[in-house]
N, CA, C and O atoms as a MOPAC input file, in Angstrom:
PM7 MOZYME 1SCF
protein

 N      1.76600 1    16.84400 1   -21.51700 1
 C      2.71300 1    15.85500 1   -21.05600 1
 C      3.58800 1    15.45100 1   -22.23700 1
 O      3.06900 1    15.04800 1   -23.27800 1
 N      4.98400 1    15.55800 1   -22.08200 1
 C      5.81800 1    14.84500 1   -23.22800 1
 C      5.43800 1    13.54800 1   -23.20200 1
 O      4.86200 1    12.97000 1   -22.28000 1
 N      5.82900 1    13.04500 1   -24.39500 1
 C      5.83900 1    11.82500 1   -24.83200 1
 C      6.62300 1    10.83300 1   -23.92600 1
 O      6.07400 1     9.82100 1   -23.48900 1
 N      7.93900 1    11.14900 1   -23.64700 1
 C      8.84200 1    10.56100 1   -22.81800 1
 C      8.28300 1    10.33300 1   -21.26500 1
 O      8.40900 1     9.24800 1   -20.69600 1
 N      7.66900 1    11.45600 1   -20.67000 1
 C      6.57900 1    11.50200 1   -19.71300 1
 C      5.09300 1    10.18300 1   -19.63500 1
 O      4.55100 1     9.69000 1   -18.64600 1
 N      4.90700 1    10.03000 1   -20.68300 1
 C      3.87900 1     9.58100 1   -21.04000 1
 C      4.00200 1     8.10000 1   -21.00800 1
 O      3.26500 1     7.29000 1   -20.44600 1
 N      5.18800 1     7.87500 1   -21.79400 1
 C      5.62200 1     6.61400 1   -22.23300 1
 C      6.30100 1     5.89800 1   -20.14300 1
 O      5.98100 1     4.85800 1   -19.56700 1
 N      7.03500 1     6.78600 1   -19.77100 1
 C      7.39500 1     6.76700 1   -18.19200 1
 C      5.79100 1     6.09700 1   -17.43600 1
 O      5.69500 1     5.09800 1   -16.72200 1
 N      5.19200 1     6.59800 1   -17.67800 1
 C      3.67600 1     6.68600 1   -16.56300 1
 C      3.29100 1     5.77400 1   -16.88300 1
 O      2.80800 1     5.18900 1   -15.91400 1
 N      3.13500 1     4.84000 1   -18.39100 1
 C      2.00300 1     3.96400 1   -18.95200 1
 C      2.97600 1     2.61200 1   -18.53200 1
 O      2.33600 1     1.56100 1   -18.53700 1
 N      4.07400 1     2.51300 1   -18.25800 1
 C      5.22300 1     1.53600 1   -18.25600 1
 C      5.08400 1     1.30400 1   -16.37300 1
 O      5.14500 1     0.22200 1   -15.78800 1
 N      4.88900 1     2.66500 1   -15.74900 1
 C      4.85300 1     2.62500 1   -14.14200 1
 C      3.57000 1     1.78300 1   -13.95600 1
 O      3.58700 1     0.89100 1   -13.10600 1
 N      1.91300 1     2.11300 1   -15.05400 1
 C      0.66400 1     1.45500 1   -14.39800 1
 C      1.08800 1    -0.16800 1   -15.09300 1
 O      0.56100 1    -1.14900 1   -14.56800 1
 N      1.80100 1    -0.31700 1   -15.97000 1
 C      1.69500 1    -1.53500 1   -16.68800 1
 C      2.76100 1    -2.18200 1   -15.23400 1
 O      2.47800 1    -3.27800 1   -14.75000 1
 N      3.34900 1    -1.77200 1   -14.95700 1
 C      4.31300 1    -2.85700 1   -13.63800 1
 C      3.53300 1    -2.78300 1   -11.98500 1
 O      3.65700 1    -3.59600 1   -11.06800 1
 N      2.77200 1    -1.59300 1   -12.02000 1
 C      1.89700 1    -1.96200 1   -10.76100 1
 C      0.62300 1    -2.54200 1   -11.42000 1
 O     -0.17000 1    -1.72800 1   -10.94600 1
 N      0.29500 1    -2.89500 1   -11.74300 1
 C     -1.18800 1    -3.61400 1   -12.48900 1
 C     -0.43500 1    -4.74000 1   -12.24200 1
 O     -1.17300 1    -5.57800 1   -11.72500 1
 N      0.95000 1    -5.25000 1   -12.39800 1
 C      1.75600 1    -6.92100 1   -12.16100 1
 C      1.74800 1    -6.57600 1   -11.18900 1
 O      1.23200 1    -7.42000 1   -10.45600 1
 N      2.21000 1    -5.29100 1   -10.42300 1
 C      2.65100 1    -6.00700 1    -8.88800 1
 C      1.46800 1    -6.47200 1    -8.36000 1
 O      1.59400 1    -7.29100 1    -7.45000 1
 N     -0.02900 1    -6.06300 1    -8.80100 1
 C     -1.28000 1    -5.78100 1    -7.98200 1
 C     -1.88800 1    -7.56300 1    -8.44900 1
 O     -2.64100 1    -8.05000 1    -7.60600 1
 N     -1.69400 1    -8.12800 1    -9.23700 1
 C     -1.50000 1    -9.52500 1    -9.57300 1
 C     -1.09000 1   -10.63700 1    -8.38700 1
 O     -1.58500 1   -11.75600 1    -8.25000 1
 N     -0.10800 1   -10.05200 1    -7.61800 1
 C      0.07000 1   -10.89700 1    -6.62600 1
 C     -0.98500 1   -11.04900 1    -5.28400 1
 O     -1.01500 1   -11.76900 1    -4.28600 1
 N     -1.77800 1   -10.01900 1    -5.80700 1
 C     -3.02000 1   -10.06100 1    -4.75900 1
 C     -4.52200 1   -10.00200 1    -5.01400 1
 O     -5.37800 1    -9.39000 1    -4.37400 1
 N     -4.65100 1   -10.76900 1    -6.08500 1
 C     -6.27400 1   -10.60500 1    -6.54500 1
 C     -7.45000 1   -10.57600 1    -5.71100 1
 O     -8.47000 1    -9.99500 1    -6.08300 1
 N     -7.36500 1   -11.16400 1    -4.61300 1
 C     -8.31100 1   -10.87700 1    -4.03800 1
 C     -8.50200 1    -9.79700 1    -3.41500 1
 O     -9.66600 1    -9.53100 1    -3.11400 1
 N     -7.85500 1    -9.23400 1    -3.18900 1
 C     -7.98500 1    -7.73700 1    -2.56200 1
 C     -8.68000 1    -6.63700 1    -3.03600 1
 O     -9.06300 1    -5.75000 1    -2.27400 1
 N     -8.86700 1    -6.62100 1    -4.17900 1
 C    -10.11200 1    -5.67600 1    -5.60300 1
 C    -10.50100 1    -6.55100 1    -6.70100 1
 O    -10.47000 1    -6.29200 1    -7.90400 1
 N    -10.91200 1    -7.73700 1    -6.05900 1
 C    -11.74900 1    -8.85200 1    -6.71200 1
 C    -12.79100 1    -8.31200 1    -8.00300 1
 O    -12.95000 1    -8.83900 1    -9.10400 1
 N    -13.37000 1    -7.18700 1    -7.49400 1
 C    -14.27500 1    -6.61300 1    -8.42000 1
 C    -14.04500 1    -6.02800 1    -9.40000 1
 O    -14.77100 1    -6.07600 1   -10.39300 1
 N    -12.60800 1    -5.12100 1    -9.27900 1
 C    -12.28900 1    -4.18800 1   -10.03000 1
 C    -10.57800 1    -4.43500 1   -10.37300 1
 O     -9.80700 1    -3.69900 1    -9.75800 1
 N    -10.12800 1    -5.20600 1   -11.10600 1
 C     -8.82000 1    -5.72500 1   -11.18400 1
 C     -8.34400 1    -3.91200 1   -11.74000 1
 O     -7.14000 1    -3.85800 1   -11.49200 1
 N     -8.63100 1    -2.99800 1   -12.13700 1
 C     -7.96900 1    -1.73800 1   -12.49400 1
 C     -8.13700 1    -0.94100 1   -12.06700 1
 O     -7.96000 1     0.17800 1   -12.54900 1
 N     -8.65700 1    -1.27300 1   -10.69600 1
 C     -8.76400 1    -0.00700 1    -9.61500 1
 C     -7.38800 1     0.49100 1    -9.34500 1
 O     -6.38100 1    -0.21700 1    -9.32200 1
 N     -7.44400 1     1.92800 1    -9.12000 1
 C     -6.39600 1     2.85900 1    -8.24700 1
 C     -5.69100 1     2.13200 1    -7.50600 1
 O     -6.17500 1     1.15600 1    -6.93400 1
 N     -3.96400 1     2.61200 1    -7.34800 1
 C     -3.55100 1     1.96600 1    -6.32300 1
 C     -4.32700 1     2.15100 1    -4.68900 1
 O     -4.43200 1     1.29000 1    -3.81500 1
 N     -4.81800 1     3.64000 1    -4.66700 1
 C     -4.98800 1     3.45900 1    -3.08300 1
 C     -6.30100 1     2.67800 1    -2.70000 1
 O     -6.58000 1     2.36000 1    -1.54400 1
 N     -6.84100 1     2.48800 1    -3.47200 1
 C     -8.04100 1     1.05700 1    -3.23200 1
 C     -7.65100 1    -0.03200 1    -3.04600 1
 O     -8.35200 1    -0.65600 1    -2.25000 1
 N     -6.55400 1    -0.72400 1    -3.56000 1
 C     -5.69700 1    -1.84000 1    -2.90200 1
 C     -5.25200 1    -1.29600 1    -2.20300 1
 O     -5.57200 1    -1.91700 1    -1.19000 1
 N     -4.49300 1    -0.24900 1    -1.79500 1
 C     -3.53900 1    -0.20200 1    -0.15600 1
 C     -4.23600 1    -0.05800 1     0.40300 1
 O     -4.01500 1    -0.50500 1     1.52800 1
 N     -5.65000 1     0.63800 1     0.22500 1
 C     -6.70500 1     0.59600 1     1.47400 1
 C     -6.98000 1    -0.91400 1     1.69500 1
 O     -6.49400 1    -1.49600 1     2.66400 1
 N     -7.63500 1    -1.43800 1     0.93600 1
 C     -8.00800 1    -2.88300 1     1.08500 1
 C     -7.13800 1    -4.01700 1     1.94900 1
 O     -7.58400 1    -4.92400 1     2.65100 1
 N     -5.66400 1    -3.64300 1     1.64900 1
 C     -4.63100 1    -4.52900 1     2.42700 1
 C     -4.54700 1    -3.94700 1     3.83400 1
 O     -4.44700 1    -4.46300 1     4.94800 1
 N     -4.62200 1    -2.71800 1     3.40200 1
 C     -4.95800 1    -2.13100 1     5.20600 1
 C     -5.78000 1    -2.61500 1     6.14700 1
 O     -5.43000 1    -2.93400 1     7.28300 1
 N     -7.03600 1    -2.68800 1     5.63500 1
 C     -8.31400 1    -3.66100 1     6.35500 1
 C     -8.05300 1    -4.82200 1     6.25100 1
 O     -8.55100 1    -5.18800 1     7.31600 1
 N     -7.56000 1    -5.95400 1     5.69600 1
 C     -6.96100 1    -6.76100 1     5.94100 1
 C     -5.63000 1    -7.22300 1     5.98200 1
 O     -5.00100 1    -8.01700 1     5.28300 1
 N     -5.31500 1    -6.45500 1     7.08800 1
 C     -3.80000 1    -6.56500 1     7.41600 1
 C     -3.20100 1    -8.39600 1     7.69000 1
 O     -3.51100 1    -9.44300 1     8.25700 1
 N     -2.05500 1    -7.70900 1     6.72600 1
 C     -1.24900 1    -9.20600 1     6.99500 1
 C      0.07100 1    -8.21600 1     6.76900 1
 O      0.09600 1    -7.32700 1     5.91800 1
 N      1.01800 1    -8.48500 1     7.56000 1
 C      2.35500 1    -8.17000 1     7.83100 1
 C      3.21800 1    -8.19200 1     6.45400 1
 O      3.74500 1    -7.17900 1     5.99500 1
 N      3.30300 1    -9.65000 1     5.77700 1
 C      4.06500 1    -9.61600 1     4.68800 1
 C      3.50700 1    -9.15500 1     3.86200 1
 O      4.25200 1    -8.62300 1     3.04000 1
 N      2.09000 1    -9.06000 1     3.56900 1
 C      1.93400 1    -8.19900 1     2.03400 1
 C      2.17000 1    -6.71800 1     2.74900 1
 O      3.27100 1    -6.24900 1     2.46100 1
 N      1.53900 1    -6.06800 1     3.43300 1
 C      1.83900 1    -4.29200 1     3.38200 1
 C      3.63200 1    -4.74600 1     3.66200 1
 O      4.04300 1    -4.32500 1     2.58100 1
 N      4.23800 1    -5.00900 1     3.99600 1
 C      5.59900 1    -5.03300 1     3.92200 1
 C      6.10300 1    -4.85300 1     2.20000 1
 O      6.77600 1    -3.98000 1     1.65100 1
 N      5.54400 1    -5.90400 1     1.75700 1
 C      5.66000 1    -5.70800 1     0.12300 1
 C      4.85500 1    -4.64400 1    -0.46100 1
 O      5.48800 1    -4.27400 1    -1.45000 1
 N      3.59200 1    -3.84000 1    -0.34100 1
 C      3.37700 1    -2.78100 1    -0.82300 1
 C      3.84800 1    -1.55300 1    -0.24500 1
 O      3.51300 1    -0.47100 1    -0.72900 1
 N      4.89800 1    -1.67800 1     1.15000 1
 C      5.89100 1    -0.53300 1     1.61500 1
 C      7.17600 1    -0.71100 1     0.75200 1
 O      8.12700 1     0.06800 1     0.81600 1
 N      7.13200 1    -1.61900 1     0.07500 1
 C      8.75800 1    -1.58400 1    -0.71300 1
 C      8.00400 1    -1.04900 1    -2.00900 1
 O      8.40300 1    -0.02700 1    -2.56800 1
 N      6.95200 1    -1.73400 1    -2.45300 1
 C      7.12100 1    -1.31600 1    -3.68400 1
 C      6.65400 1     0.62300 1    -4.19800 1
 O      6.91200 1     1.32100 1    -5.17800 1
 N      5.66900 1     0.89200 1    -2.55100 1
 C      5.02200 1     2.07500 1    -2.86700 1
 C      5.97300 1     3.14400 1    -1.53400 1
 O      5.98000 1     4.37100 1    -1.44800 1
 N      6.38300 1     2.55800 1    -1.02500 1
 C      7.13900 1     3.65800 1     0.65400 1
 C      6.27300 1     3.45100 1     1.48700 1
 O      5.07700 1     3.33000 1     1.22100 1
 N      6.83000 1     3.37700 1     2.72400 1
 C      6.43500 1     3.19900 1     3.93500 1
 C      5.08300 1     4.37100 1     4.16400 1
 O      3.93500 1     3.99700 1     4.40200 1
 N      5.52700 1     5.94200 1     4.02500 1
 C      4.63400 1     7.17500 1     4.04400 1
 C      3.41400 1     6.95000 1     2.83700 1
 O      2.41900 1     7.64200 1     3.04900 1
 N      3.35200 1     6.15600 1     1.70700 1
 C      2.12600 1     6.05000 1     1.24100 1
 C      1.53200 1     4.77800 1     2.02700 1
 O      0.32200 1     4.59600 1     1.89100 1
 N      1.96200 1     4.23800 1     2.51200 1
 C      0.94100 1     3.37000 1     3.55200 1
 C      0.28400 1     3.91000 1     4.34100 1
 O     -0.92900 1     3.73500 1     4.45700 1
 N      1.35700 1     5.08800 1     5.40600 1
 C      1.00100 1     5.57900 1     6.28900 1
 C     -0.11400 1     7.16300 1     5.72400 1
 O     -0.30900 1     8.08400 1     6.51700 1
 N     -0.46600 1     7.17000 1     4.86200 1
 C     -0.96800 1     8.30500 1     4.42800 1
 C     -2.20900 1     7.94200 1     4.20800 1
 O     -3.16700 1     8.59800 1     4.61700 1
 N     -2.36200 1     6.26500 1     3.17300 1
 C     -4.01000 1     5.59600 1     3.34000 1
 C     -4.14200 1     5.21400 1     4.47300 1
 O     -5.32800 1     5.37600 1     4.76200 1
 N     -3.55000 1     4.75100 1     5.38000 1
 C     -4.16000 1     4.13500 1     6.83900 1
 C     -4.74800 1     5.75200 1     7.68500 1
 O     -5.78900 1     5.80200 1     8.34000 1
 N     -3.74300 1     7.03500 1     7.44900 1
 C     -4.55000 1     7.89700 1     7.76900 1
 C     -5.80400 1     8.29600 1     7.19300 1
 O     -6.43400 1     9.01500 1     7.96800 1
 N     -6.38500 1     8.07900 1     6.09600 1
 C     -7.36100 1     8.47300 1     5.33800 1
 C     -8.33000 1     7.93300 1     5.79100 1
 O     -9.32800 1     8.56900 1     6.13100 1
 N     -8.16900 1     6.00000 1     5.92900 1
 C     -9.03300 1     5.42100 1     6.71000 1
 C     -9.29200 1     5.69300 1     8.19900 1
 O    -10.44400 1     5.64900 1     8.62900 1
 N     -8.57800 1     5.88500 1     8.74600 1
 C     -8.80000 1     6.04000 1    10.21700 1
 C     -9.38500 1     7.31200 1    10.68400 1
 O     -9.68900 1     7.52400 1    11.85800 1
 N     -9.57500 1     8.41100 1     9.40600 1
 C    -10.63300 1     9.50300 1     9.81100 1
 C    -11.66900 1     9.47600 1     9.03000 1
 O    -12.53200 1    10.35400 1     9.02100 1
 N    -11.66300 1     8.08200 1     8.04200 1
 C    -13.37600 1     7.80800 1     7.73500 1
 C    -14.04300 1     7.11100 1     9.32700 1
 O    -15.18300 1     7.10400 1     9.79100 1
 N    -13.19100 1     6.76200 1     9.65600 1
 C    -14.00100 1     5.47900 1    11.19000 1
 C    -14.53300 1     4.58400 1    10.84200 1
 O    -15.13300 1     3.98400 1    11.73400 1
 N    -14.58500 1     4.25200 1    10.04300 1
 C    -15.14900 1     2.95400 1     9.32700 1
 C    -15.26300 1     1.65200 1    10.64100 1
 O    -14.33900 1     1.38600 1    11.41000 1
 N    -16.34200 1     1.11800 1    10.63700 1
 C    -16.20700 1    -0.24100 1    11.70900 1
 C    -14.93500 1    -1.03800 1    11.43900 1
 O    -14.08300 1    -1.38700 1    12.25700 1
 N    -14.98600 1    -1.27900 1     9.97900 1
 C    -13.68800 1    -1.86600 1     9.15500 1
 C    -12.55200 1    -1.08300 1     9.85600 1
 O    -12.07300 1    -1.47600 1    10.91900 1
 N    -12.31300 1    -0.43500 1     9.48900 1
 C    -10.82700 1     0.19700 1     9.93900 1
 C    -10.71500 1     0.55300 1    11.78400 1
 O     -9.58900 1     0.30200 1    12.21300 1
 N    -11.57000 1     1.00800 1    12.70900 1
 C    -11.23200 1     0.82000 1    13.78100 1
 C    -10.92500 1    -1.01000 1    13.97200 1
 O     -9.94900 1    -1.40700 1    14.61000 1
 N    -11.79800 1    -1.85400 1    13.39400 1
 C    -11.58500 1    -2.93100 1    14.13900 1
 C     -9.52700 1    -3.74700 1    13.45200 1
 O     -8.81500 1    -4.57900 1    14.01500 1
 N     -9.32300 1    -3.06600 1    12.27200 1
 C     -8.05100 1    -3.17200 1    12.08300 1
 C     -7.02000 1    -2.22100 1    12.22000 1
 O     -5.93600 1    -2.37800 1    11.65800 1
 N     -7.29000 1    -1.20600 1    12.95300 1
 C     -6.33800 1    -0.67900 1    13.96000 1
 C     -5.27900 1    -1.04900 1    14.61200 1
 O     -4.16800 1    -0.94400 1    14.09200 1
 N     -5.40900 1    -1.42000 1    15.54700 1
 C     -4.35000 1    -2.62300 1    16.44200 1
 C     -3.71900 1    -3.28200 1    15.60900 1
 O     -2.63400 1    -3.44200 1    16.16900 1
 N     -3.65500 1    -3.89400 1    14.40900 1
 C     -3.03400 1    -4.54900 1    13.84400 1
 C     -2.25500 1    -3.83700 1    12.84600 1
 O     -1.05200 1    -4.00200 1    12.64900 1
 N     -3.02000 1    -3.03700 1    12.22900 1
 C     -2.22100 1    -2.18600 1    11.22200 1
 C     -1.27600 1    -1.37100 1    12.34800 1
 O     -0.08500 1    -1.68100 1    12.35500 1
 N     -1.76600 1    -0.26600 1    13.37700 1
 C     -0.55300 1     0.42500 1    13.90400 1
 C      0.49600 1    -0.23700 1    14.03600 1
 O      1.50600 1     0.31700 1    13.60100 1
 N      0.69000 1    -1.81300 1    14.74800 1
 C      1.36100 1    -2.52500 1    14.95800 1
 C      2.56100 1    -2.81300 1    13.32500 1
 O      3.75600 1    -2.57800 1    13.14100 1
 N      1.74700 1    -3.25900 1    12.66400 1
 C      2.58800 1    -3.82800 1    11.16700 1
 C      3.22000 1    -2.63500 1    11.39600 1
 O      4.23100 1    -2.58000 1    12.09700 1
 N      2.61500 1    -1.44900 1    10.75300 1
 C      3.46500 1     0.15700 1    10.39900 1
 C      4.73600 1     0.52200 1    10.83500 1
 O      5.75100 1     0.94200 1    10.27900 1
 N      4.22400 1     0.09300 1    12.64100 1
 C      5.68900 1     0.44900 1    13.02100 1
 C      6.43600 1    -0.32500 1    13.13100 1
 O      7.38900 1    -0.07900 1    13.86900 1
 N      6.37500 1    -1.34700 1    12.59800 1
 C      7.42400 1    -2.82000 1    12.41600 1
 C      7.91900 1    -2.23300 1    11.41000 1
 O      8.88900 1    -1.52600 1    11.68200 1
 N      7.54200 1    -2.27300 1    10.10900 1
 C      7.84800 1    -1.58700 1     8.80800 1
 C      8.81900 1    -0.43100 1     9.10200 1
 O     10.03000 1    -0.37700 1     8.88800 1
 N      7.87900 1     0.60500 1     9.71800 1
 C      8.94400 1     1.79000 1     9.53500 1
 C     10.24000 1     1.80000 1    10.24300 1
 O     11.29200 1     2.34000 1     9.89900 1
 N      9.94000 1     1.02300 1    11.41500 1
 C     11.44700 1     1.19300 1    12.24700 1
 C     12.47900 1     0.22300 1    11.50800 1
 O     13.70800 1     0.26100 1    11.57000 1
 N     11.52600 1    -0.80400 1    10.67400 1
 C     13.13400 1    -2.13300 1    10.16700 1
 C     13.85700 1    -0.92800 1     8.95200 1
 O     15.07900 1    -0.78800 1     8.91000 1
 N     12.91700 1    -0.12200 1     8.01400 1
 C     12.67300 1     0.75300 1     7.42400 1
 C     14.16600 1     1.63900 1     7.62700 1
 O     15.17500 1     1.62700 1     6.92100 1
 N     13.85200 1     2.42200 1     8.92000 1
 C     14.68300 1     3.42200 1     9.53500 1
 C     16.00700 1     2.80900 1    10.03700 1
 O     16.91400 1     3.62400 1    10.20600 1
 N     16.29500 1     1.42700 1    10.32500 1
 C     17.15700 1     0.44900 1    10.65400 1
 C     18.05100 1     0.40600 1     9.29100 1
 O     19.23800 1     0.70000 1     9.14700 1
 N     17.10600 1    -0.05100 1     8.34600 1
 C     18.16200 1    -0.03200 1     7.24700 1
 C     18.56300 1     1.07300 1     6.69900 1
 O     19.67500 1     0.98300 1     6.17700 1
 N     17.98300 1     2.22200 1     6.62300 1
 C     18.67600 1     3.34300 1     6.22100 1
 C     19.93900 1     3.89000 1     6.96000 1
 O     20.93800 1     4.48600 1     6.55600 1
 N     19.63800 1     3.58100 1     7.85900 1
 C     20.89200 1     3.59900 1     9.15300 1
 C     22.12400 1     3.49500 1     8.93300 1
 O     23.00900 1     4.33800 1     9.08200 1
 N     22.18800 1     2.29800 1     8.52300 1
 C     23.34400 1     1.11100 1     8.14700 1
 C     23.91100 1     1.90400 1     6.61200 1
 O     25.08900 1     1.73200 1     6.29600 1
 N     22.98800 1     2.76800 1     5.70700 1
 C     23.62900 1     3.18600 1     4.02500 1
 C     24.33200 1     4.56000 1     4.76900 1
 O     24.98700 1     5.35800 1     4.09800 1

């Protein structure tokens, strides 16, 4: 990896490690866990405005890529937040597809 590469990547975990600040409770245990352990985590506890804010900061398709991951573990957790997550997603993606519209 170049240096310039390097210096790029350590600057990307140092600003998601802040963005991941706005949600401590979500990897209470492990404040330097992976991002997809928090997007999983916000997944199971879906709330509209935060995955809205981890679809801006990460894309709509890495949401939709951990909610697929979970939903073919079957987890009790994740069927019972189903309904809610499909719901957020496609709020997201269509306001998503709305604004791209409009550029």
């Amino acid at each position: 990896m170049r240096v310039g590469a390097a210096s790029l990547k350590l600057r990307s975990m140092a600003t998601r490690r802040e963005f991941w600040k706005k949600y401590p409770g979500l990897v209470w245990s492990n404040p330097e866990a992976d991002d997809a352990v928090y997007i999983r985590a916000a997944l199971l506890r879906p709330r509209f405005s935060r995955l809205l804010d981890i679809a801006v900061e990460f894309g709509s398709p890495r949401l939709r890529e951990e909610w697929d991951v979970l939903t073919e573990e079957g987890t009790p957790e994740a069927i019972r937040a189903r309904g809610p997550v499909e719901r957020i997603l496609t709020n997201i993606e269509k306001g998503f597809s709305s604004v791209a519209a409009r550029d």
